[in-house]
PDB file of N, CA, C, O and CB in Angstrom:
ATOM      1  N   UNK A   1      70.507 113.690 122.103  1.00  0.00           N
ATOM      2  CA  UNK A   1      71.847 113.745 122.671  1.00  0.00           C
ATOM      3  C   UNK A   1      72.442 112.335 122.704  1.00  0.00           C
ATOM      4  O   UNK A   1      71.669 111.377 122.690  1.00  0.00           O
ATOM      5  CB  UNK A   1      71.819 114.369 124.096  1.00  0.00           C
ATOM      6  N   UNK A   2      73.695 112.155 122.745  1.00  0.00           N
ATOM      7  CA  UNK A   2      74.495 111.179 122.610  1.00  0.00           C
ATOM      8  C   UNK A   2      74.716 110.508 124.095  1.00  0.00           C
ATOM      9  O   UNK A   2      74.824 111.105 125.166  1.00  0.00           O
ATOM     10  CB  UNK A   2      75.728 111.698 121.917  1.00  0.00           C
ATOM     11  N   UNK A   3      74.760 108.740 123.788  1.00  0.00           N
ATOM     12  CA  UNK A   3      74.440 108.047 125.227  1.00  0.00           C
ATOM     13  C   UNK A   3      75.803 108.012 125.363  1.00  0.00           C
ATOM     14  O   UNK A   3      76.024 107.596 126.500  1.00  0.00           O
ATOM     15  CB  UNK A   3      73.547 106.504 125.414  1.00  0.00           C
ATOM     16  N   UNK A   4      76.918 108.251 124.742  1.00  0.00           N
ATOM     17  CA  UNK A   4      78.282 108.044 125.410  1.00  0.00           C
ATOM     18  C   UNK A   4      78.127 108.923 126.483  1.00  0.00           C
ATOM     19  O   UNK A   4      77.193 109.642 126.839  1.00  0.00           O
ATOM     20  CB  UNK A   4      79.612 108.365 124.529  1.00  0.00           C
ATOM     21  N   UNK A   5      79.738 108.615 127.111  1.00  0.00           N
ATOM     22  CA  UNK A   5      79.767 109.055 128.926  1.00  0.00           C
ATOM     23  C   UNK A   5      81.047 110.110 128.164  1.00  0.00           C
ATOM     24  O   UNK A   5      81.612 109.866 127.098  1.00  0.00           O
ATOM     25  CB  UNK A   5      80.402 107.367 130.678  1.00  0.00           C
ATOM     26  N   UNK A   6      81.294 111.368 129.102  1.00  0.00           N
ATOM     27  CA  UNK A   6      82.058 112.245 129.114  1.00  0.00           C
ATOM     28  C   UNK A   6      83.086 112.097 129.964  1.00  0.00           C
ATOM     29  O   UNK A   6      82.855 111.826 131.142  1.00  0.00           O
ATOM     30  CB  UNK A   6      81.501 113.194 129.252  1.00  0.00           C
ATOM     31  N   UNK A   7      84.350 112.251 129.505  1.00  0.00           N
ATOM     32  CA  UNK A   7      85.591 111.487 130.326  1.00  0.00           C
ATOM     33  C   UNK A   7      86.564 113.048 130.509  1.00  0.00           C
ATOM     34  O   UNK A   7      86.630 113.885 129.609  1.00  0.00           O
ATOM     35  CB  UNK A   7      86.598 109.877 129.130  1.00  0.00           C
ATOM     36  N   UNK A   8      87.026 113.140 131.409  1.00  0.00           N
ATOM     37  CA  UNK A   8      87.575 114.118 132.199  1.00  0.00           C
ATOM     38  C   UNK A   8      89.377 114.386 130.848  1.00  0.00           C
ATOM     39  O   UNK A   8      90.264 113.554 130.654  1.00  0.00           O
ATOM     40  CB  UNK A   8      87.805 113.265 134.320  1.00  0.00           C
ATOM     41  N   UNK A   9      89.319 115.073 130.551  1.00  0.00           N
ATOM     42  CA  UNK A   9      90.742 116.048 129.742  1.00  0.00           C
ATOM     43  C   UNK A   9      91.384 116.840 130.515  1.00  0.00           C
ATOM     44  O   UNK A   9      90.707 117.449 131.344  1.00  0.00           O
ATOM     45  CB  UNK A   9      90.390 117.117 128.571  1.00  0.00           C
ATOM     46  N   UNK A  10      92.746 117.053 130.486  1.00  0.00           N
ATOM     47  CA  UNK A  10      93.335 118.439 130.549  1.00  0.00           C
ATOM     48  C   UNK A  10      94.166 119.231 129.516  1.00  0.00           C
ATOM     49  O   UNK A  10      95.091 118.822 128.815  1.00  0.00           O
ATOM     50  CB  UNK A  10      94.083 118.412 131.541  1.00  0.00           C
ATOM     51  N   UNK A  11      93.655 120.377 129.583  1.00  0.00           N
ATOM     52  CA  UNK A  11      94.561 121.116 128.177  1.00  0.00           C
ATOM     53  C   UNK A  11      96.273 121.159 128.445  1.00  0.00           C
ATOM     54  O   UNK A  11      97.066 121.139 129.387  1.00  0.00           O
ATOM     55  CB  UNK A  11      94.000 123.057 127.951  1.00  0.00           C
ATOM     56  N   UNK A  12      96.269 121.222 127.128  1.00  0.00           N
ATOM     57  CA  UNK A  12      97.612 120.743 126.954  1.00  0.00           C
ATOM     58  C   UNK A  12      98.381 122.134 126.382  1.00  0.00           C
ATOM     59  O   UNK A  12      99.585 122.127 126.127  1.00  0.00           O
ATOM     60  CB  UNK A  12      97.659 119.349 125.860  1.00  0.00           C
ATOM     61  N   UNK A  13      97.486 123.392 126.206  1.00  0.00           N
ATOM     62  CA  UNK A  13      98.498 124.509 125.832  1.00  0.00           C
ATOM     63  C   UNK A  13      97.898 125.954 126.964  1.00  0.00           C
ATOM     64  O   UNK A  13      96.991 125.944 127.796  1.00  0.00           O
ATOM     65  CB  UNK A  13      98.347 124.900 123.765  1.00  0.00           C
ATOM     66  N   UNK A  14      98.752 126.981 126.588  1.00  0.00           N
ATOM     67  CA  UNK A  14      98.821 127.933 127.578  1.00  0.00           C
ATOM     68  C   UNK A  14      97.178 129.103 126.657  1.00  0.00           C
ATOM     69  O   UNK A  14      97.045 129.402 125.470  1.00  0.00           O
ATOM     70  CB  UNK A  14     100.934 128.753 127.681  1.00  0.00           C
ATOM     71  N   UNK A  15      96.379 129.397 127.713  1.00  0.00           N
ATOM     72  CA  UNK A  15      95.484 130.054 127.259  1.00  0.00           C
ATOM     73  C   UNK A  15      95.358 131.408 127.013  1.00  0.00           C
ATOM     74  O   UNK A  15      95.871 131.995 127.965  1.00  0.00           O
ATOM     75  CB  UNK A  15      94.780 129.789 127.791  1.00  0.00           C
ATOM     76  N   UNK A  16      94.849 132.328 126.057  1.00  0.00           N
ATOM     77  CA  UNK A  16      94.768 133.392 126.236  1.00  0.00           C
ATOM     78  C   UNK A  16      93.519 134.208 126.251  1.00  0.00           C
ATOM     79  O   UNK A  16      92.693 134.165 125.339  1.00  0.00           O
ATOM     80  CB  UNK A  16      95.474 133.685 125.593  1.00  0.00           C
ATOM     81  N   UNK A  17      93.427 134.817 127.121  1.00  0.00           N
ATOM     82  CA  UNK A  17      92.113 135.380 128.084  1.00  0.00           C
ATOM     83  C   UNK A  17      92.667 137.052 128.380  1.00  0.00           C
ATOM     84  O   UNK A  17      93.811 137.365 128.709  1.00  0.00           O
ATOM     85  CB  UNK A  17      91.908 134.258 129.934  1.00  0.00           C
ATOM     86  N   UNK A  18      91.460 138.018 128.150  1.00  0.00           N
ATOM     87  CA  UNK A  18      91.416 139.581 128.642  1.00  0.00           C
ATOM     88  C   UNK A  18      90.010 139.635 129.598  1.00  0.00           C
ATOM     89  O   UNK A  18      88.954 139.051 129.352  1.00  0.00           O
ATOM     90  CB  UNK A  18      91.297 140.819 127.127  1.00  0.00           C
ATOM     91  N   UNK A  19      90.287 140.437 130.663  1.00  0.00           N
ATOM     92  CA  UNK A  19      89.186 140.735 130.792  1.00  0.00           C
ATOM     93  C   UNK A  19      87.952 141.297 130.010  1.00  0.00           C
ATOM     94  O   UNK A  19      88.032 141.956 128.973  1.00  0.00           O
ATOM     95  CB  UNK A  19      89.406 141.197 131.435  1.00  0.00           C
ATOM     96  N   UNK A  20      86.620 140.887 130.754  1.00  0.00           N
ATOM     97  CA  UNK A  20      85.677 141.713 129.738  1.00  0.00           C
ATOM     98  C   UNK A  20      85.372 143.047 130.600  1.00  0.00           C
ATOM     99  O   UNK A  20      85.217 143.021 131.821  1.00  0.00           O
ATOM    100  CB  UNK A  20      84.101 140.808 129.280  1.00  0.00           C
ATOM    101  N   UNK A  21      85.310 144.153 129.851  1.00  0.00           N
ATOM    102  CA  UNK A  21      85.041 145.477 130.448  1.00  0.00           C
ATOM    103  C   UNK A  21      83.715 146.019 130.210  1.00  0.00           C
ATOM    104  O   UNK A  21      83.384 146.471 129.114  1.00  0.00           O
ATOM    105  CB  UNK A  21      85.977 146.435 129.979  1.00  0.00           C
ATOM    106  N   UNK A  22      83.000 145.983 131.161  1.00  0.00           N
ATOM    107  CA  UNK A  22      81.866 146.476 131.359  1.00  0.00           C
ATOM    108  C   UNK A  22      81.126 147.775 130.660  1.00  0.00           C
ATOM    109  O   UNK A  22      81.419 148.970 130.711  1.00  0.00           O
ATOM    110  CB  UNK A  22      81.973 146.601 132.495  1.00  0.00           C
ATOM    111  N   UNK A  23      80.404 147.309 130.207  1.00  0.00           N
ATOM    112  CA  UNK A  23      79.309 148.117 129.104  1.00  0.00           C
ATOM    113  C   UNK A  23      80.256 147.257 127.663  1.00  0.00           C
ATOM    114  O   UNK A  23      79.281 147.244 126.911  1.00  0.00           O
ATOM    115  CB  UNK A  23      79.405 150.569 129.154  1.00  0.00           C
ATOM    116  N   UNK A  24      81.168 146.710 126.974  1.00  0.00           N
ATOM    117  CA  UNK A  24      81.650 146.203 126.244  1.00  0.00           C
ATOM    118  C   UNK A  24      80.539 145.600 125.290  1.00  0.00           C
ATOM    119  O   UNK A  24      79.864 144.712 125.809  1.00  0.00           O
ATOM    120  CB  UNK A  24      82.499 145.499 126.843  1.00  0.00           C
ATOM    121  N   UNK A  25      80.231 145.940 123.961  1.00  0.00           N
ATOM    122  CA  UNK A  25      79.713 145.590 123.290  1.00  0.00           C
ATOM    123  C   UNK A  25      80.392 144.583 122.613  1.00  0.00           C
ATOM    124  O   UNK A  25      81.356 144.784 121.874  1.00  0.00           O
ATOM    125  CB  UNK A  25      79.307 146.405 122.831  1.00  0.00           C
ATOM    126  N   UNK A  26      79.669 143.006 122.974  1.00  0.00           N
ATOM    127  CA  UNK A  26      80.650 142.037 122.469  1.00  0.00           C
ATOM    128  C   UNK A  26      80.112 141.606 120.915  1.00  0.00           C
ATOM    129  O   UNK A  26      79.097 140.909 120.941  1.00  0.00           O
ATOM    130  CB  UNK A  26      80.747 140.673 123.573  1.00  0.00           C
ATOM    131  N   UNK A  27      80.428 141.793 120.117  1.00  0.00           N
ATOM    132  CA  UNK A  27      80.284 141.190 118.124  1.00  0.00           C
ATOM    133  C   UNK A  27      80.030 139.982 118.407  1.00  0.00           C
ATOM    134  O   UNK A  27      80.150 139.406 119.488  1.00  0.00           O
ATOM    135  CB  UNK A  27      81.842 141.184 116.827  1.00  0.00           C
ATOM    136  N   UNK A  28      79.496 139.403 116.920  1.00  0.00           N
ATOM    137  CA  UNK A  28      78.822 137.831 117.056  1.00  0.00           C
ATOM    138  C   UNK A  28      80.396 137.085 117.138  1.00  0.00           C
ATOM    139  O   UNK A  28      80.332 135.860 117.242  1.00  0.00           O
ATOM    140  CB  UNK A  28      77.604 137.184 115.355  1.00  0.00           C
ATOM    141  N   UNK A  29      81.396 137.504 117.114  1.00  0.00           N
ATOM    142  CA  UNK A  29      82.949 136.720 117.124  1.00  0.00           C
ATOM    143  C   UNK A  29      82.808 135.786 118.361  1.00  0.00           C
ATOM    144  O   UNK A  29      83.251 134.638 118.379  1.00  0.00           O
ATOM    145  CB  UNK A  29      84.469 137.901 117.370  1.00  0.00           C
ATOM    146  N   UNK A  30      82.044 136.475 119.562  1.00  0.00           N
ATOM    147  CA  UNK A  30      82.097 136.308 120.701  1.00  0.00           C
ATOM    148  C   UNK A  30      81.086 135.406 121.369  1.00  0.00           C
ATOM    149  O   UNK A  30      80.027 135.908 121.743  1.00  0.00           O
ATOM    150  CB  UNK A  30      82.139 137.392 121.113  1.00  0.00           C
ATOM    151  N   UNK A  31      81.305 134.193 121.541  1.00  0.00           N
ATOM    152  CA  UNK A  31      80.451 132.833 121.774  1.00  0.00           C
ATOM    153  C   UNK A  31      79.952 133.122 123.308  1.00  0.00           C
ATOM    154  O   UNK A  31      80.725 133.790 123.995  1.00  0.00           O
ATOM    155  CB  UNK A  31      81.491 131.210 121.617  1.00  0.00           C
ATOM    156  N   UNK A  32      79.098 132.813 123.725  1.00  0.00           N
ATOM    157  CA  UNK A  32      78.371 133.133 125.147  1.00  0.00           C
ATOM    158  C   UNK A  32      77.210 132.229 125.216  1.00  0.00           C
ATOM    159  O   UNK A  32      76.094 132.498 124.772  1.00  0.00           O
ATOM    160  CB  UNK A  32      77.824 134.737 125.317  1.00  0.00           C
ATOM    161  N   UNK A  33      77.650 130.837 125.970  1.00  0.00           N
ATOM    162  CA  UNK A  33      76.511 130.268 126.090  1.00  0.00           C
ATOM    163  C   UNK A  33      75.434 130.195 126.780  1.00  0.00           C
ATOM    164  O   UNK A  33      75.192 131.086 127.595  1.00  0.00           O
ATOM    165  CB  UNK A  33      76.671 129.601 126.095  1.00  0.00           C
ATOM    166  N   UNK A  34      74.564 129.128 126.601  1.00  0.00           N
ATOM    167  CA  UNK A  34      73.006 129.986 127.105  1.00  0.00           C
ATOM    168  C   UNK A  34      72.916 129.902 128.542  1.00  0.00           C
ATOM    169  O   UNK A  34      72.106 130.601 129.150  1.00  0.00           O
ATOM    170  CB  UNK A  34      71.426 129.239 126.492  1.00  0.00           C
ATOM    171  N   UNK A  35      73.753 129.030 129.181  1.00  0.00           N
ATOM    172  CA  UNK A  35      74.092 128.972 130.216  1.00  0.00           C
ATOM    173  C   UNK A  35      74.683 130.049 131.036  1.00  0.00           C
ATOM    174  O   UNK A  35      74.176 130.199 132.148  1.00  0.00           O
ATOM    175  CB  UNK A  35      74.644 128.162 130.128  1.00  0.00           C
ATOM    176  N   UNK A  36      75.818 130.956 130.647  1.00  0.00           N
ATOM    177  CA  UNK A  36      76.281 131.621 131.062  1.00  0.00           C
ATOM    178  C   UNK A  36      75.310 133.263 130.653  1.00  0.00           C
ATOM    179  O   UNK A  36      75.400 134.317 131.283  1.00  0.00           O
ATOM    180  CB  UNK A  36      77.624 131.236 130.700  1.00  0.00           C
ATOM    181  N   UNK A  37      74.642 133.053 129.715  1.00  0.00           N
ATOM    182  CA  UNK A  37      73.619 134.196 129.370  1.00  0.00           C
ATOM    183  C   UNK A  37      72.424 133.792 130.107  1.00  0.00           C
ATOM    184  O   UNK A  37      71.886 134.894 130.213  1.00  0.00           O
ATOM    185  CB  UNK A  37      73.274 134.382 127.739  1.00  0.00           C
ATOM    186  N   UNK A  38      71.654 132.986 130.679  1.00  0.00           N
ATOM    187  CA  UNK A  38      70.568 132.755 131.654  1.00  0.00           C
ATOM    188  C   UNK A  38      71.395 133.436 133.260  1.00  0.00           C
ATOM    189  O   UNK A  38      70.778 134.090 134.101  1.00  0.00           O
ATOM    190  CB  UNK A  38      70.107 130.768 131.658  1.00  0.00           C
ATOM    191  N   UNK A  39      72.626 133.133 133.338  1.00  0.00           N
ATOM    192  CA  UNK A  39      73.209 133.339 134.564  1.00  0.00           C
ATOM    193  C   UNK A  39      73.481 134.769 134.841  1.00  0.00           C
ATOM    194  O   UNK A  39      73.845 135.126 135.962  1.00  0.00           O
ATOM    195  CB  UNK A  39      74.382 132.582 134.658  1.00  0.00           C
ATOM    196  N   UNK A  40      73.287 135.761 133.670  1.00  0.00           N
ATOM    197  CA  UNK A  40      73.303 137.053 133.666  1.00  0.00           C
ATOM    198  C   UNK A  40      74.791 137.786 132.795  1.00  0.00           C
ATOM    199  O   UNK A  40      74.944 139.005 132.722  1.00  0.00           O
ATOM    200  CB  UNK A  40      73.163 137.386 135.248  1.00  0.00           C
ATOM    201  N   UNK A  41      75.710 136.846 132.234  1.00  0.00           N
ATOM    202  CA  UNK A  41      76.569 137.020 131.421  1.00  0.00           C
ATOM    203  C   UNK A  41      76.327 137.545 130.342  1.00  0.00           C
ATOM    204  O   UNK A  41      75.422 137.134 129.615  1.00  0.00           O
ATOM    205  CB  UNK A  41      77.048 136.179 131.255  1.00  0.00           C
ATOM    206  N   UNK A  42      77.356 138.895 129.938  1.00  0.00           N
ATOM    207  CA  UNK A  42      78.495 138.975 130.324  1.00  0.00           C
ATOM    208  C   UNK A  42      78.302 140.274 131.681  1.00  0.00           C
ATOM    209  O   UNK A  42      77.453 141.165 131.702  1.00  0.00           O
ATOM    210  CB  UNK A  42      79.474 139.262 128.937  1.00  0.00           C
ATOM    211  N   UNK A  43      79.292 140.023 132.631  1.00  0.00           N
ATOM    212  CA  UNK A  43      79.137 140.737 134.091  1.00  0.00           C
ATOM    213  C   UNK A  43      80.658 141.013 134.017  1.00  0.00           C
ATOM    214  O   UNK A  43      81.392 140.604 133.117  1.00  0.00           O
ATOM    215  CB  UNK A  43      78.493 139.706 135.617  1.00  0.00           C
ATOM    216  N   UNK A  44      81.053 141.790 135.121  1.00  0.00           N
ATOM    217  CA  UNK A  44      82.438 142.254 135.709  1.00  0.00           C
ATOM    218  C   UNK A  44      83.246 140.769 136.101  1.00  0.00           C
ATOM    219  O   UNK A  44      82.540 139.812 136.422  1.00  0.00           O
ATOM    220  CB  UNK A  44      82.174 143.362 137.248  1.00  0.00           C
ATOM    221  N   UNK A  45      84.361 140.656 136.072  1.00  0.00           N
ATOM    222  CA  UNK A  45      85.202 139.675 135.984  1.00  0.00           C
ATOM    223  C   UNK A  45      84.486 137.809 135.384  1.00  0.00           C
ATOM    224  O   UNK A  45      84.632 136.656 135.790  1.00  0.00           O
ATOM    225  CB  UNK A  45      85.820 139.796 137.581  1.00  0.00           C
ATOM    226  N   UNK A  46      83.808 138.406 134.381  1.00  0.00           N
ATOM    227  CA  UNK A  46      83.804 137.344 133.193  1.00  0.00           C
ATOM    228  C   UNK A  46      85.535 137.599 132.017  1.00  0.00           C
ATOM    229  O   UNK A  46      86.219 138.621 131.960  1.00  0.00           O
ATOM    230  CB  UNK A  46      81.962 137.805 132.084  1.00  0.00           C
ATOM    231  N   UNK A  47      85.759 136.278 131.266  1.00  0.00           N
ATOM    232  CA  UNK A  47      86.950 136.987 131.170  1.00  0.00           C
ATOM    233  C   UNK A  47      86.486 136.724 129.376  1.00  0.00           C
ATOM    234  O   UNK A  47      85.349 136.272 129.240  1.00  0.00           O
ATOM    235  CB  UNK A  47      88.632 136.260 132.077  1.00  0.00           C
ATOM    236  N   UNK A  48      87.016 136.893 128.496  1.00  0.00           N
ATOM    237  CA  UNK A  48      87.318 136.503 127.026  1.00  0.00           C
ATOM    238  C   UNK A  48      88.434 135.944 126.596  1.00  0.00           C
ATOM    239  O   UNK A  48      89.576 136.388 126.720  1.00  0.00           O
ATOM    240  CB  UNK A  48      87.266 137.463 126.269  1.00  0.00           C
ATOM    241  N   UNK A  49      87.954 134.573 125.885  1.00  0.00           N
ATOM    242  CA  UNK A  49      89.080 134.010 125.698  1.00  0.00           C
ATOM    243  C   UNK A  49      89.119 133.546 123.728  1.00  0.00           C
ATOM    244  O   UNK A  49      88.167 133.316 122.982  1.00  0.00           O
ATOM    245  CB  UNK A  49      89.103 132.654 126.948  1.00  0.00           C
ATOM    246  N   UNK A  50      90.352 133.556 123.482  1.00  0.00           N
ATOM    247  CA  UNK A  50      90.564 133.684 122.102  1.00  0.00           C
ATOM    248  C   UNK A  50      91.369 131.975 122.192  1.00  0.00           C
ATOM    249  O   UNK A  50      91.858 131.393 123.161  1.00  0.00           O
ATOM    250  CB  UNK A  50      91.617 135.339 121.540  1.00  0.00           C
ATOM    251  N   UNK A  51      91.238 131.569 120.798  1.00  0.00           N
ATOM    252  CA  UNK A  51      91.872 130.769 120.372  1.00  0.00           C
ATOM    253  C   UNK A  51      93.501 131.195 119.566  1.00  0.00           C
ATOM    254  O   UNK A  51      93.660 131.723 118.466  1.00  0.00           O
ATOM    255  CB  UNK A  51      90.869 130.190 119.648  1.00  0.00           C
ATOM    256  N   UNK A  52      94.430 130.803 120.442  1.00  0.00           N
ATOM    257  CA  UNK A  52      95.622 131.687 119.717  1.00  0.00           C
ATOM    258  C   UNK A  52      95.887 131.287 118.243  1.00  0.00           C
ATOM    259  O   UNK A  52      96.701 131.864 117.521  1.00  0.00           O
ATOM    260  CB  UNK A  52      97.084 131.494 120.517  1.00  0.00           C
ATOM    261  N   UNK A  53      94.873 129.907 117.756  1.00  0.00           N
ATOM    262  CA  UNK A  53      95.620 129.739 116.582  1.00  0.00           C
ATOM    263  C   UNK A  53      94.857 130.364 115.173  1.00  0.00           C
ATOM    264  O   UNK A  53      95.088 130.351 113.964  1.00  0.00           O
ATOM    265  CB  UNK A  53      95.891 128.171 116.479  1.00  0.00           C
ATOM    266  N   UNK A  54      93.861 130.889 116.035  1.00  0.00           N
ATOM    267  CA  UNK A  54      92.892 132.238 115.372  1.00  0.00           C
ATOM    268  C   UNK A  54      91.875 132.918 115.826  1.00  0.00           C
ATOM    269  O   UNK A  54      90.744 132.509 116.088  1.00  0.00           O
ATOM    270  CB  UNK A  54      92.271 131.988 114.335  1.00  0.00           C
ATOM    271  N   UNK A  55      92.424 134.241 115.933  1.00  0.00           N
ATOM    272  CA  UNK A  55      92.146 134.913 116.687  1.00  0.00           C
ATOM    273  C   UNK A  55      90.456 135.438 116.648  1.00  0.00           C
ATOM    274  O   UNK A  55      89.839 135.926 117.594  1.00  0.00           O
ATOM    275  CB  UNK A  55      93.147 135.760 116.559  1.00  0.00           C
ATOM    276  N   UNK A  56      89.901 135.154 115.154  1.00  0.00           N
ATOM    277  CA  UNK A  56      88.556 135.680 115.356  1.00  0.00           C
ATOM    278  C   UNK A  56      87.599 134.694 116.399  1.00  0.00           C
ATOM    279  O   UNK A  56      86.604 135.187 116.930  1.00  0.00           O
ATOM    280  CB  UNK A  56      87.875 135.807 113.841  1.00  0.00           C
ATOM    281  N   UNK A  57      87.986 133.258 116.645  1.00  0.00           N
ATOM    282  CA  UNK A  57      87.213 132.721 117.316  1.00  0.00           C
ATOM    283  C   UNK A  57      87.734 132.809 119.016  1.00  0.00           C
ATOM    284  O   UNK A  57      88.865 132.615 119.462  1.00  0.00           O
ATOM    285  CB  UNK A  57      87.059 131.397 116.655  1.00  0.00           C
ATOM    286  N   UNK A  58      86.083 133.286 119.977  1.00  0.00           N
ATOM    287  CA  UNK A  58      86.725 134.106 121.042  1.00  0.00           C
ATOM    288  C   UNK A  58      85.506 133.771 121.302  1.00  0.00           C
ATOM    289  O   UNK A  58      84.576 133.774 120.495  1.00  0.00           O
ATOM    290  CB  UNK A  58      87.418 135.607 121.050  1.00  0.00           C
ATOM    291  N   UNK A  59      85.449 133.354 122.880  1.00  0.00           N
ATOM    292  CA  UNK A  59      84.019 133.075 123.998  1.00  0.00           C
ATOM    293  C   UNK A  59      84.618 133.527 125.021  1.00  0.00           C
ATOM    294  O   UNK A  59      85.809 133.828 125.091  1.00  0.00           O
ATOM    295  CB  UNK A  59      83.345 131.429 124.360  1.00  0.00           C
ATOM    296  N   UNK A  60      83.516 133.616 126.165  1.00  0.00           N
ATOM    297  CA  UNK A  60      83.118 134.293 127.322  1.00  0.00           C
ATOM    298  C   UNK A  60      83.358 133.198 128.216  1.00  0.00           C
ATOM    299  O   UNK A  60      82.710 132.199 127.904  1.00  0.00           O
ATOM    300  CB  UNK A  60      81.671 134.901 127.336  1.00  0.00           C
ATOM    301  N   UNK A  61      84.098 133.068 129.249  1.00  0.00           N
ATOM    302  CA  UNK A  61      84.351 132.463 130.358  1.00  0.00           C
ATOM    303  C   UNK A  61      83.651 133.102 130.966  1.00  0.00           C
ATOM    304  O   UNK A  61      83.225 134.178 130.547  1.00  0.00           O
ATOM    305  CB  UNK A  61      85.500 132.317 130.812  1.00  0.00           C
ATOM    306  N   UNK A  62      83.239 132.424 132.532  1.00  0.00           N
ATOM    307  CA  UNK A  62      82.779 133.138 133.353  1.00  0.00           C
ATOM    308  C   UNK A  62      83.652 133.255 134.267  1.00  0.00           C
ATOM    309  O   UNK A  62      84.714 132.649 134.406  1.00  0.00           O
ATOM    310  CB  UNK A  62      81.722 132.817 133.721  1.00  0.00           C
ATOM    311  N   UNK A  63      83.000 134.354 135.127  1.00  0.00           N
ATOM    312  CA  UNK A  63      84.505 134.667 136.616  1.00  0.00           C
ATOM    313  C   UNK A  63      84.360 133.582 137.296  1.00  0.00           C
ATOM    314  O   UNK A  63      85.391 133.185 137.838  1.00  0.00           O
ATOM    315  CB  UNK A  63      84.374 136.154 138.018  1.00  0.00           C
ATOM    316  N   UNK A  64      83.110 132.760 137.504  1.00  0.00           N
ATOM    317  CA  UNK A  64      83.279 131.796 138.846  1.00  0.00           C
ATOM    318  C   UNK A  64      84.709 129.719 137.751  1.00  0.00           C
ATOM    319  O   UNK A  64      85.411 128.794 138.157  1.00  0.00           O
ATOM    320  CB  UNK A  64      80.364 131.146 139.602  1.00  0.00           C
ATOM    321  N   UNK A  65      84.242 130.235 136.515  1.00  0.00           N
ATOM    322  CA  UNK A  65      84.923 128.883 135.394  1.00  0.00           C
ATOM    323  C   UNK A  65      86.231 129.189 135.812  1.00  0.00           C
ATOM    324  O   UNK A  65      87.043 128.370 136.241  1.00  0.00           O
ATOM    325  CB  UNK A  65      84.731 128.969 133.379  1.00  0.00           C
ATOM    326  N   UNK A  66      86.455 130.729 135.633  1.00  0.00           N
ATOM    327  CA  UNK A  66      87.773 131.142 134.924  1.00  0.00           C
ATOM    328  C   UNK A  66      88.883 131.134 136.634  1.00  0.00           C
ATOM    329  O   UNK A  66      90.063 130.790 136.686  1.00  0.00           O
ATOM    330  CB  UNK A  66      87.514 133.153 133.870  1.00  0.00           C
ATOM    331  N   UNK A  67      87.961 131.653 137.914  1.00  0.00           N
ATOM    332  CA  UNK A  67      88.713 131.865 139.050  1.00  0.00           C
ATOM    333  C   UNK A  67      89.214 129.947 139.221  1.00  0.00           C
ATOM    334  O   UNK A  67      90.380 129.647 139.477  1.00  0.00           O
ATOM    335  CB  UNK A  67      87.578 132.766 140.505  1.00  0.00           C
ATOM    336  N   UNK A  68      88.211 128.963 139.044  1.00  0.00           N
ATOM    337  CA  UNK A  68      88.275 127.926 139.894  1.00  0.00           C
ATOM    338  C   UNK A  68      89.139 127.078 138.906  1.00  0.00           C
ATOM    339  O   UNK A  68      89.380 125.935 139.296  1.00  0.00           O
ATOM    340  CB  UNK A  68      86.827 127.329 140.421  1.00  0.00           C
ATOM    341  N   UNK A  69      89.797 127.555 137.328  1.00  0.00           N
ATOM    342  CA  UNK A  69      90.627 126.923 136.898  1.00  0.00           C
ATOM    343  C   UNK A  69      92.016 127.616 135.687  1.00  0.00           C
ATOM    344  O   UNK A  69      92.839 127.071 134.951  1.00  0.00           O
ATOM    345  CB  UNK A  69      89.728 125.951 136.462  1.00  0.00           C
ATOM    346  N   UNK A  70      91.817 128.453 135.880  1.00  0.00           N
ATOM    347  CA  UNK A  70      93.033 129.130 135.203  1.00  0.00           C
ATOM    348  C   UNK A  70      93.972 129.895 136.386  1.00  0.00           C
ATOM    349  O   UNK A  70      93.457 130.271 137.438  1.00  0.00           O
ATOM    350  CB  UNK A  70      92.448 130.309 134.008  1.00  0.00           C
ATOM    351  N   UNK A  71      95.059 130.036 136.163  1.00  0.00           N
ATOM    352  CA  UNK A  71      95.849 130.927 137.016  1.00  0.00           C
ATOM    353  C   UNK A  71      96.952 131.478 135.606  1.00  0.00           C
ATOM    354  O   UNK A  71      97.127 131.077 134.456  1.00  0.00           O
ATOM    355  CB  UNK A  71      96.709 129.936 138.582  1.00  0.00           C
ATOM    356  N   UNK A  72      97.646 132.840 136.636  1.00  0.00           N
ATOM    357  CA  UNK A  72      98.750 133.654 134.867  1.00  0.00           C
ATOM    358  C   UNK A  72      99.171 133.065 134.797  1.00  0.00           C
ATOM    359  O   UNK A  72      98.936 132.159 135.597  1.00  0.00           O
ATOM    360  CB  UNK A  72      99.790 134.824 134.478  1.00  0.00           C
ATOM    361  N   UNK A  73     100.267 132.855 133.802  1.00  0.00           N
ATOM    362  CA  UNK A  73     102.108 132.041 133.738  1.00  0.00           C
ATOM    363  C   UNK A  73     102.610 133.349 133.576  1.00  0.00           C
ATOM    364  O   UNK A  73     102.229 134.317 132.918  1.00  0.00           O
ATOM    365  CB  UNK A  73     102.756 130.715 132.148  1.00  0.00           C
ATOM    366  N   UNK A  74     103.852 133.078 134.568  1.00  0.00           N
ATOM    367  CA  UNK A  74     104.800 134.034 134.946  1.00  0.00           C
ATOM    368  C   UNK A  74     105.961 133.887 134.197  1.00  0.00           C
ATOM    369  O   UNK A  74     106.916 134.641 134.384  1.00  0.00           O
ATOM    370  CB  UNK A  74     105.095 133.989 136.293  1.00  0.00           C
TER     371      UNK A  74
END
């Protein structure tokens, strides 16, 4: 692993996220890291999120990532 230091970002565009629905068989499209798969992911209010500028690439937020930093735009 790399000795550089990790410096704090904020995104700069609007995200797009569905819930994941339970029993949902997610395809390899769907990134889920090992982190969030040791933690018992994918569960009820985990959400899925797509890249709008193509749509096949799409990972698994979790509910506790997704509550403590996304909100809708109205």
């Amino acid at each position: 692993m790399s000795k550089s230091h990790f410096k704090q970002y904020r995104r700069k565009q609007i995200a797009e996220l569905r819930p994941y629905v339970p029993g949902e068989q997610l395809n390899e499209r769907v990134s889920i890291s090992a982190a969030d798969r040791d933690a018992g992911s994918p569960r009820v209010g985990d959400m899925i999120a797509r890249n709008p500028a193509d749509h096949d690439d799409q990972w698994l937020v979790s509910k506790d990532y997704f509550e403590a930093n996304f909100e809708p735009v109205e």
